[in-house]
N, C-alpha and C positions, 0 to 999 in steps of 0.2 A: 795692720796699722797700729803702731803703740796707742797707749792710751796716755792720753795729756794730765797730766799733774792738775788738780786747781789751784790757782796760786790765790793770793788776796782780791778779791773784784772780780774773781770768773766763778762763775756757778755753770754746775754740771746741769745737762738737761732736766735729770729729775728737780735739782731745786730750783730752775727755770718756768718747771708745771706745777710746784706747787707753789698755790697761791696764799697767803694771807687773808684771812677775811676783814673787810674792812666795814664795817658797824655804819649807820649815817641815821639821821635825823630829818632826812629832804621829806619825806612825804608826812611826818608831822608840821615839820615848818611851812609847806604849800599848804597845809590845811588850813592851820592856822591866818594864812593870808586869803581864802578862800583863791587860791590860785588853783589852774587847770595844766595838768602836764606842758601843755601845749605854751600856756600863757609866761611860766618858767624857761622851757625850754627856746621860744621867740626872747626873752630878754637876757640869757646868757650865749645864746647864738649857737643851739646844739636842737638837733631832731628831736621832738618829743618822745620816740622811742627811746632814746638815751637818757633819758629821765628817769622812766620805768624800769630800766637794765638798773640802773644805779640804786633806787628804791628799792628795787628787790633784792639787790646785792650780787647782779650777775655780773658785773660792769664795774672797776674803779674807777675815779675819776684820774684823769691827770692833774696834775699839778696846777696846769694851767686853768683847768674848770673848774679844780678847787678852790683855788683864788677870785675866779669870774663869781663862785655862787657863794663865798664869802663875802663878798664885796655886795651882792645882791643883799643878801639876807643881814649885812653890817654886823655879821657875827665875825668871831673865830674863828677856823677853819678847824681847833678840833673841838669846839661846839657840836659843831656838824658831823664831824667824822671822827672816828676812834678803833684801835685795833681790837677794844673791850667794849662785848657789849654794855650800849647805856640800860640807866637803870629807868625804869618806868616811870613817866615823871610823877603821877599819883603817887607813888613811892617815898619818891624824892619831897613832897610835898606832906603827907605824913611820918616822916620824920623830920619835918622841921616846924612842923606843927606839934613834934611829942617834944623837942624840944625848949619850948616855951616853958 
């Protein structure tokens, strides 16, 4: 069997398995709302295991849940998710305290 060219928009299987890592914010944002997997997951309409896949970074979301826990948390979507990792918000919070 030849082998297919890739043209613009076809990825080869290997760049099909390799994934991107996709960085998120969900299990400091449930914190912070003292929310329960379960309680997140019941208000974007997704299994609470799908919560925990995503938290730990096994799991992207779609598009569509992106937007769903966007719209929850009335952030940004890339508030929440980034292909860099975010920086610690202590971090973020002494240096803008050294900048005073």
């Amino acid at each position: 069997m030849p082998r297919r060219e890739n043209r613009v928009g076809d990825a080869t299987s290997k760049e099909r398995d390799s994934k991107t890592t996709i960085y998120n914010r969900l299990r400091v944002l449930r914190a912070e709302r003292e929310l329960s997997r379960k309680d997140l997951a019941d208000a974007v309409g997704v299994n609470p295991q799908t919560i925990g896949y995503l938290e730990r970074g096994d799991y992207h979301p779609s598009l569509e849940l992106a937007f769903r826990l966007s719209e929850y948390f009335g952030l940004p979507i890339e508030a929440m998710f980034s292909p860099e990792p975010f920086q610690p918000l202590s971090e973020t919070l002494a240096s803008k305290n050294s900048r005073r």
